[in-house]
C-alpha positions as CSV (number, residue, x, y, z in Angstrom):
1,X,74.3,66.7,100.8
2,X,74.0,70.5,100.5
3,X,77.1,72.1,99.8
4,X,76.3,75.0,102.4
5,X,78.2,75.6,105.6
6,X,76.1,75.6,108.7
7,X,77.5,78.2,110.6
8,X,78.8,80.9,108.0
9,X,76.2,79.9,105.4
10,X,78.9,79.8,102.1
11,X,77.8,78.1,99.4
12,X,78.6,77.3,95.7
13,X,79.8,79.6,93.3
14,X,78.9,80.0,89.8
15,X,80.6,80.4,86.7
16,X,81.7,79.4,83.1
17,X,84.1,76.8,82.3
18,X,86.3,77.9,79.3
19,X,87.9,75.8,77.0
20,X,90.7,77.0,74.4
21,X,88.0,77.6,71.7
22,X,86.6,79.7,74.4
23,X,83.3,77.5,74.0
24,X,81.3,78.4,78.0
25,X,79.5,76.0,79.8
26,X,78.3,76.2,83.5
27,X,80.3,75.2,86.3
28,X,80.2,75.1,89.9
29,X,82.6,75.9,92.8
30,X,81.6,74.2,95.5
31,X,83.3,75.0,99.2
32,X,85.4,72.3,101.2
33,X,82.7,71.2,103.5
34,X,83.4,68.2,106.4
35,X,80.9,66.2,108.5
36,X,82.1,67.3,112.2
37,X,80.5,66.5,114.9
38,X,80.0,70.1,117.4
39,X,79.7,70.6,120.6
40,X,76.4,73.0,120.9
41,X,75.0,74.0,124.0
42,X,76.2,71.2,125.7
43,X,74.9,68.6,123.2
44,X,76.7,67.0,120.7
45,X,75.7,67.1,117.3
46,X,76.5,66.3,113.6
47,X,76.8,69.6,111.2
48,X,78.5,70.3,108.0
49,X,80.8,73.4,108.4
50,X,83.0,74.7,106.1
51,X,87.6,74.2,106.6
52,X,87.9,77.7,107.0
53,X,85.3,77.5,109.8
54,X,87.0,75.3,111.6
55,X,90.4,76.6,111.0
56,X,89.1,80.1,112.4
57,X,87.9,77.9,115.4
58,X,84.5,78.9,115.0
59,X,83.4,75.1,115.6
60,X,84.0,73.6,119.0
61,X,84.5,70.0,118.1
62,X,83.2,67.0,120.2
């Protein structure tokens, strides 16, 4: 699964992971996304969507 929210769009974020010898490798950020399923248009239907989405009540749920 896609770590990409369906109705704002966030995604990952990159960066470095540091370690005390300050040797850098790549990481990844990746946003808190949930299964809901959404009311759209009438019809239900399965979407991945991001907490603060759905905190911000962007997402009717079904």
């Amino acid at each position: 699964m896609a770590a990409v929210c369906d109705v704002c769009g966030k995604g990952p974020g990159f960066g470095m992971s540091v370690s005390h010898s300050h040797r850098r490798t790549h990481r990844r950020w990746n946003p808190n996304i949930q299964t809901v399923r959404a009311a759209i248009q009438g019809t239900r239907r399965r979407m991945n969507v991001c907490t603060s989405c759905l905190k911000a009540g962007k997402v009717a749920r079904a």
